[in-house]
C-alpha positions in Angstrom: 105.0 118.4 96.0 108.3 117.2 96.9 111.6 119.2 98.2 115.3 118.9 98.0 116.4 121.0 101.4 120.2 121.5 101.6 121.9 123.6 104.0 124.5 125.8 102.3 126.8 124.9 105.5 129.4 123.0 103.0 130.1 120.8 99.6 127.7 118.7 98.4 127.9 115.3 100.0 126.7 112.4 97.2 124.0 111.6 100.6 122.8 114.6 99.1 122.6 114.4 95.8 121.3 111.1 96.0 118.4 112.8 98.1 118.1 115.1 95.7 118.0 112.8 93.0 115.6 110.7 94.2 113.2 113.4 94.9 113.4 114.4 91.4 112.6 111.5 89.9 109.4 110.5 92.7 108.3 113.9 91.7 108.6 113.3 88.1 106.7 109.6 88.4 104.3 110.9 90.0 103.6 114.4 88.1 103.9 116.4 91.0 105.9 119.3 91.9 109.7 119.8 92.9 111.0 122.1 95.0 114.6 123.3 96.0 115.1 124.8 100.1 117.6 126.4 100.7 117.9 126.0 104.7 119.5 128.6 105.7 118.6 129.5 108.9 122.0 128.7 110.8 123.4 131.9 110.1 126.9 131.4 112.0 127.4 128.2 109.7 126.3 129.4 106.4 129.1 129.8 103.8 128.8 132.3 101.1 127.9 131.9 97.8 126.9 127.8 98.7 123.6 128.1 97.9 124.8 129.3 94.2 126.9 126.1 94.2 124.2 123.8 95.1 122.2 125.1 92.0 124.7 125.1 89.4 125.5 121.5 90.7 121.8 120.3 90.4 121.9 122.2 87.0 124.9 120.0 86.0 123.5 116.7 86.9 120.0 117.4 85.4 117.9 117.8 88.2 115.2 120.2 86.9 113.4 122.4 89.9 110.1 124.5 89.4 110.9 127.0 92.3 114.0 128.1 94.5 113.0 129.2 97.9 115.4 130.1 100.7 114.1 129.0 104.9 114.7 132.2 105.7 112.4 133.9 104.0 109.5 132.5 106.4 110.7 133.8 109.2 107.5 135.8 109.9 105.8 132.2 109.7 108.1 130.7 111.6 107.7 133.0 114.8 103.9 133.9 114.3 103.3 129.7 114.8 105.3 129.6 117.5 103.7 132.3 119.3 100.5 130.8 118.4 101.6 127.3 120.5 102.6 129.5 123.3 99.7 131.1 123.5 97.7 127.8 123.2 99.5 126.3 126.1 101.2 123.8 123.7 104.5 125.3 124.0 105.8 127.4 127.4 108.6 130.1 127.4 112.0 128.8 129.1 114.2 130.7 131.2 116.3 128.3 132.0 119.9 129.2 131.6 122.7 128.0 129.3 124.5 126.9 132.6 122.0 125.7 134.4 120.8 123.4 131.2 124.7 122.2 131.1 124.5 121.4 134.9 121.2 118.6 133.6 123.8 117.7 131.0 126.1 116.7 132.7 124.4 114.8 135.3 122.8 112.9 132.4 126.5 111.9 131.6 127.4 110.7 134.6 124.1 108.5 135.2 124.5 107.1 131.9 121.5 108.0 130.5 120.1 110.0 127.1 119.9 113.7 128.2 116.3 115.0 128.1 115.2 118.6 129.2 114.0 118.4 132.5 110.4 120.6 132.4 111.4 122.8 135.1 109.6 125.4 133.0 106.5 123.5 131.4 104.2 124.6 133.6 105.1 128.3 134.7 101.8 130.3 133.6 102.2 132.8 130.6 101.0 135.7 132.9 104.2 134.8 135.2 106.1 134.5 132.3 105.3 137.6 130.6 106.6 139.8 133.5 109.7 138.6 134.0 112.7 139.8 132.2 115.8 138.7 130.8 116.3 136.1 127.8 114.1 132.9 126.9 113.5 130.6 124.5 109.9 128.6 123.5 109.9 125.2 123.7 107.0 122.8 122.4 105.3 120.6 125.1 106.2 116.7 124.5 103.5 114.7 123.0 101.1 112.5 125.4 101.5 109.4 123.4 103.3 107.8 120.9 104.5 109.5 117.3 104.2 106.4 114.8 104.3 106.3 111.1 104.8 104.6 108.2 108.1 104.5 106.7 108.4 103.7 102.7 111.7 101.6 103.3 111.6 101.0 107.0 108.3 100.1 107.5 106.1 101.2 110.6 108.0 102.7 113.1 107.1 104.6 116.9 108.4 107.1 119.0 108.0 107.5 122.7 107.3 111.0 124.0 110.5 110.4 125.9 112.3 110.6 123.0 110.3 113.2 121.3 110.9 115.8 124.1 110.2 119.4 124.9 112.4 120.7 122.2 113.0 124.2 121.9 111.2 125.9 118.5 112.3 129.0 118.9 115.3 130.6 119.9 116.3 133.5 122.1 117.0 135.6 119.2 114.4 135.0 117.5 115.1 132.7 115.1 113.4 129.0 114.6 115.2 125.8 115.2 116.1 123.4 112.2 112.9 121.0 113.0 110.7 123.7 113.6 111.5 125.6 110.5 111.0 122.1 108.6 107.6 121.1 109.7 106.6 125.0 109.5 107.9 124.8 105.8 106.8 121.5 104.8 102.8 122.3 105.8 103.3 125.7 103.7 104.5 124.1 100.5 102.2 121.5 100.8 104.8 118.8 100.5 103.3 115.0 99.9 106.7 112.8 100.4 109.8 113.2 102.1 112.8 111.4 100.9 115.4 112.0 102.8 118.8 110.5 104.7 118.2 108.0 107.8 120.4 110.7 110.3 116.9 112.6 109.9 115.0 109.8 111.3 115.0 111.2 115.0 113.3 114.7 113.1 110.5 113.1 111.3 108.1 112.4 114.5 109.3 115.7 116.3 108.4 117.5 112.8 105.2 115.3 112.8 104.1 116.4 116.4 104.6 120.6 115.2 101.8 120.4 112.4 100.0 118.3 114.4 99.9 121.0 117.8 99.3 123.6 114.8 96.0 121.5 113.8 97.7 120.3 110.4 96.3 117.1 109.6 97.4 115.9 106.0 99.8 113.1 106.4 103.0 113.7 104.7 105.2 110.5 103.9 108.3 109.9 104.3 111.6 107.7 103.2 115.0 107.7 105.2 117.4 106.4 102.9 120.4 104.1 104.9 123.7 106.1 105.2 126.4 105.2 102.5 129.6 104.0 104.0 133.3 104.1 103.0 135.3 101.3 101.9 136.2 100.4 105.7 132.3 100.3 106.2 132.1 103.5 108.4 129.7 106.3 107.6 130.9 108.6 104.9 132.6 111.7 106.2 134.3 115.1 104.5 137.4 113.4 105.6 136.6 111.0 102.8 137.3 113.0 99.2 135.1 110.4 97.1 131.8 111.7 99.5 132.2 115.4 97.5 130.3 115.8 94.6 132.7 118.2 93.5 135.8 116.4 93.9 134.5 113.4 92.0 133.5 115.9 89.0 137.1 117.1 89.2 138.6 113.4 88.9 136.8 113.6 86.3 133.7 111.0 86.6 130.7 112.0 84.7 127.8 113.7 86.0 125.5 110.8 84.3 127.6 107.9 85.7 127.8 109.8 89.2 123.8 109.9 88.8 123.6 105.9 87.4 125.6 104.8 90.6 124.2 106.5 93.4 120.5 105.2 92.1 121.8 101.7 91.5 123.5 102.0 95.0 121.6 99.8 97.5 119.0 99.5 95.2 117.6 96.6 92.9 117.3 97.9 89.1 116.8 96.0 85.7 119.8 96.7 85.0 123.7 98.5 85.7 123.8 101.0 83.2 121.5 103.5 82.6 120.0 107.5 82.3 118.3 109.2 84.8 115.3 109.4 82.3 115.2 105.6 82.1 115.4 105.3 85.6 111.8 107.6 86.3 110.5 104.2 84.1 111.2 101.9 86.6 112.5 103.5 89.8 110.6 101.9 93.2 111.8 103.8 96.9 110.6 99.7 98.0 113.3 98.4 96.1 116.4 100.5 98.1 117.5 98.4 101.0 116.9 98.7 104.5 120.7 98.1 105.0 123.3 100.9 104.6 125.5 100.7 101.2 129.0 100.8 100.8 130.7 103.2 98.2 132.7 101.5 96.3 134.8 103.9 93.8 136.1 100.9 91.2 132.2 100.8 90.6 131.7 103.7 89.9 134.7 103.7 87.5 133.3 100.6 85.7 129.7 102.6 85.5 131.7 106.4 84.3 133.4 104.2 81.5 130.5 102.5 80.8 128.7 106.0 79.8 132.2 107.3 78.0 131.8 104.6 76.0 128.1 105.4 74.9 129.5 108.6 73.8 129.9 109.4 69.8 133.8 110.3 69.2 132.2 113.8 69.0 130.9 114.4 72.2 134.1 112.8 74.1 136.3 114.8 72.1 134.0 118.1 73.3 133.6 116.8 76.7 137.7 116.5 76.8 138.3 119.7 75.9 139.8 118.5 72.1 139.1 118.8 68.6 136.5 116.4 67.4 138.7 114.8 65.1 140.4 113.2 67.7 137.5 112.1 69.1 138.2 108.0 68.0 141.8 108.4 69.3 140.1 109.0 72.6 137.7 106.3 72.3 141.2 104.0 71.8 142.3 104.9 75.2 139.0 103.8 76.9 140.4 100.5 77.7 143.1 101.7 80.2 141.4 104.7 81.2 137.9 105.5 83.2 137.7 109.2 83.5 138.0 112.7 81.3 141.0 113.1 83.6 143.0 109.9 82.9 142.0 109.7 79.0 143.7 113.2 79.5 146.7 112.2 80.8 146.7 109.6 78.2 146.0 112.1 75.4 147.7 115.2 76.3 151.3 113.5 75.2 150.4 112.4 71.5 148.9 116.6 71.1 152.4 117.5 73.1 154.9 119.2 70.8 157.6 118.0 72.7 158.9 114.4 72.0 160.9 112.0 74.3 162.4 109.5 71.4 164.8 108.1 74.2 167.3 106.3 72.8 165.7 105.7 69.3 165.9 109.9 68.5 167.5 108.9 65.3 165.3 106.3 64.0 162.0 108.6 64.8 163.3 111.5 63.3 164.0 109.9 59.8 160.6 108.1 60.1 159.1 111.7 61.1 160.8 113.0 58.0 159.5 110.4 55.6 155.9 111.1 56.9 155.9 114.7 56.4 156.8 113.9 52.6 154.2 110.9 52.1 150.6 110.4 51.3 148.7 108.8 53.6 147.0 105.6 53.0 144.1 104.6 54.8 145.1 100.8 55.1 148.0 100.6 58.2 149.5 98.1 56.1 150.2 99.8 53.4 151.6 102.6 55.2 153.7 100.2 57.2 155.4 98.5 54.1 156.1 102.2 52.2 157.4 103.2 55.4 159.6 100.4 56.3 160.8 100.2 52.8 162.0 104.0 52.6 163.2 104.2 55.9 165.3 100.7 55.7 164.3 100.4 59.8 162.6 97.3 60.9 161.1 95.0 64.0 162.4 96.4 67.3 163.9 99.7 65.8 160.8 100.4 63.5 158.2 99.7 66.1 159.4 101.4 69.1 160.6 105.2 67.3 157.3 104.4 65.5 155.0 104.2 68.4 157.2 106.7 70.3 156.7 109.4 67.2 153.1 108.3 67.2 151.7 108.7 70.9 155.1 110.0 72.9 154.7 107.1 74.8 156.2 103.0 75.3 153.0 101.4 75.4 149.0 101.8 74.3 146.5 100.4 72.1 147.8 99.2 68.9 150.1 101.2 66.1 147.5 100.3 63.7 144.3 100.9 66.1 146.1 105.1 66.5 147.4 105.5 62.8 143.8 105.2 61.4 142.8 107.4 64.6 145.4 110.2 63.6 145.4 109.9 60.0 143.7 112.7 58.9 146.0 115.4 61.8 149.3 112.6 61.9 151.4 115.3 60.1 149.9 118.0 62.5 150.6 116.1 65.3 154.1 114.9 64.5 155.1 118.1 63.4 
C-alpha cells in the first residue's frame, strides 16, 4: 500500500503533486494499493473546502485512488496508543509549562546550540503524575541508540537519539502531533513505501521509533525526494506563482505536460516527452537525483507544446473552448504560442466581430465584399488570383487588408497556411 498525505492547509504545491504522482505510479508498478490522507489534524490551519480541491485536482491530472480517508477520523487510535506508551513507561506525561519550555528555548539561542527538550519530566512516576492537576501533554521517551535506515535515493542514513528527542505525541487537548498521527496511520494502513519530499527527512526516524515502542516491526521504506528550487536556485515558496498547481492550470499548461515535467524533473528517463501511462513502463525512484532540481518554466513550455501538438485539431479546439472546425487554425498558431491561454489570445481576434483595418479600412472592406459573393476554392492560389483580379488591389495594399480581414491582426502564420484553415467558416468569420 502506498499513500498520498496532503494537509488541506493551502494550494497544491507541484512538491506535492510530484509526491503524489510518484506514489501513483510505484503503486501501479508494483500492483499494490493507493491511498489518499487527508491530514487534517491541525484544526486552526485547515481551510475549508481544500480537501475537495486536492481531489478534483488529482482527478484532473489522472491520479486514480482506491480509498479517501481523512487523519482525523483515527483519533480514537491515535490517543488509545499513546496512552498505551504511557502506561508502558515509553512515554511520560509533561507538565512543563509553555513559559517555562520558552525559557529552555531561549537559552538554547543564546548558547548557539539546536534546542532539545530538556527531560525534566521523563522520569516523574505515573502514580505522581496522575494526582496532580492542571494541563499536560505526553511525550515519547528518546530512543537508546541510533534510528538508521535505508533510503531509496539517499542511501543509508542514521539518526542520533539527540536528534530524535522526547517529542511530544500527544497534545494537551487531546489531539496527536503531525508525526505521531503519521506513524499511527501508516502501521494501520499497512503502508509498504513512502515517497515523499526531503523537508520530511527529520520525521522518518522519529515516525520509525513510534511503531517501533508500539511493537510494530514491518519495515516500511521510504524515498525523500530533493526540494525543487526557483530560477534563483532557492527552495520553491507560495511567493513563487509557477509552485501552484492551480495557477499553472490557469496559464494554461496542460495537466499531461504539468505531469511529463515534474517526472522528468531531476530524473533520468528514455526520453522528454511522454504520458503518465508510459512512464509506469519505465519509471525507477534510483534514477531521481540526490541533488535538488531547479524549475525551470520555458521547459515546461517546450514540454506543454510538445503535448498540444500531439493533439488531433479536435481535441485542441475542445480543450480551447472553440468549435472543432477551427481546430487546424489553432494547430497554426502552435509555433508562437505554448499554452490554451496564449493560442487564445491569438485566436480570440480572428472569431472577434470587431475589426481593426487601420489604415487599409477601405481596401478590406471591398476585399470582405468580394468574399461574401465568391465560391471558395480550396487551392490559396486560385483564390488569391480571382481575388486580386476583381478587387484590382495588389502587393502591400492586397496583403496587409487581406491578412488584417483574415486574422485582425499584422503578423502570424502564413495567409495561405489560415485561408485553408478558415475555408469552410471564412464567410462566418469575416462577416
Amino acid at each position: 500500500m502506498l499513500r498520498f498525505a496532503p494537509s488541506p492547509t493551502g494550494d497544491m504545491h507541484i512538491g506535492n503533486l510530484r509526491v503524489a504522482l510518484f506514489n501513483y505510479i510505484v503503486a501501479k508498478q508494483r500492483g499494490e494499493r493507493f491511498i489518499v490522507r487527508i491530514e487534517d489534524t491541525d484544526i486552526e490551519r485547515n481551510i475549508e473546502g481544500k480537501d475537495k480541491e486536492i481531489v478534483e485536482l488529482l482527478k484532473t491530472f489522472g491520479i486514480e485512488f482506491d480509498d479517501l480517508l481523512y487523519q482525523s477520523q483515527n483519533f480514537h487510535f491515535h490517543q488509545n496508543f499513546a496512552y498505551k506508551l504511557l502506561e508502558q513507561k515509553k512515554a511520560f506525561a509533561c507538565f512543563c509549562t509553555p513559559e517555562e519550555l520558552e525559557a529552555e528555548r531561549e537559552r538554547a539561542r543564546i548558547e548557539k546550540r539546536p534546542y532539545r527538550y530538556s527531560g525534566k519530566c521523563v522520569d516523574l512516576p505515573l502514580e505522581e503524575a496522575a494526582k496532580r492537576s492542571g494541563k499536560f501533554v505526553i511525550r515519547i521517551k528518546k530512543p537508546t541508540e541510533p534510528i538508521a535506515f535505508k533510503d531509496l535515493i539517499k542511501g543509508e542514513l542514521s539518526f542520533e537519539p539527540f536528534e530524535v528527542d522526547h517529542f511530544v505525541i500527544l497534545r494537551a487537548d487531546g489531539r496527536p502531533t503531525y508525526n505521531f498521527a503519521c506513524a499511527i496511520d501508516d502501521m494501520l494502513s499497512d503502508i509498504t513505501l513512502v515517497i515523499r519530499g526531503e523537508d520530511h527527512l527529520s520525521n522518518t526516524p522519529k515516525q520509525i521509533h513510534v511503531r517501533r515502542a508500539l511493537g510494530y516491526d514491518k519495515e516500511i521504506e521510504y524515498a525523500h525526494l530533493p526540494i525543487i528550487l526557483n530560477e534563483d536556485g532557492k527552495k520553491m515558496s507560495k511567493r513563487d506563482k509557477a509552485s501552484s498547481v492551480k495557477w499553472l492550470l490557469d496559464e494554461g499548461f496542460l495537466p499531461e505536460a504539468i505531469a511529463n515535467y515534474l517526472i522528468l524533473l531531476g530524473n533520468k528517463t528514455p526520453k522528454e516527452v511522454f504520458t503518465i501511462a508510459e512512464a509506469i513502463e519505465w519509471f525507477d525512484l534510483q534514477n531521481v537525483s540526490k541533488a535538488p532540481a531547479k524549475f525551470d518554466i520555458e521547459k515546461l513550455r517546450f514540454i506543454n507544446r510538445a503535448h498540444l501538438q500531439m493533439m488531433s485539431p479536435q481535441e485542441l479546439a475542445k480543450k480551447l473552448g472553440i468549435d472543432e472546425d477551427f481546430g487546424d487554425l489553432a494547430k497554426l498558431y502552435l509555433e508562437e504560442a505554448s499554452t490554451l491561454k496564449e493560442l487564445k489570445e491569438k485566436i480570440s481576434p480572428i472569431l472577434a466581430k470587431e475589426r481593426n483595418f487601420k489604415e487599409f479600412e477601405s481596401e478590406a472592406l471591398t476585399l470582405k465584399d468580394i468574399i461574401l459573393q465568391m465560391e471558395l476554392p480550396e487551392d490559396f492560389d486560385q483564390f488569391k488570383k480571382e481575388l486580386m483580379e476583381r478587387s484590382g488591389l495588389k502587393g502591400k495594399r492586397f496583403f496587409k487588408p487581406l491578412r488584417l480581414l483574415l486574422t485582425n491582426a499584422e503578423h502570424g502564420p502564413e495567409v495561405s497556411e489560415i485561408y485553408k484553415a478558415l475555408r469552410k467558416r471564412l464567410k462566418e468569420v469575416i462577416q
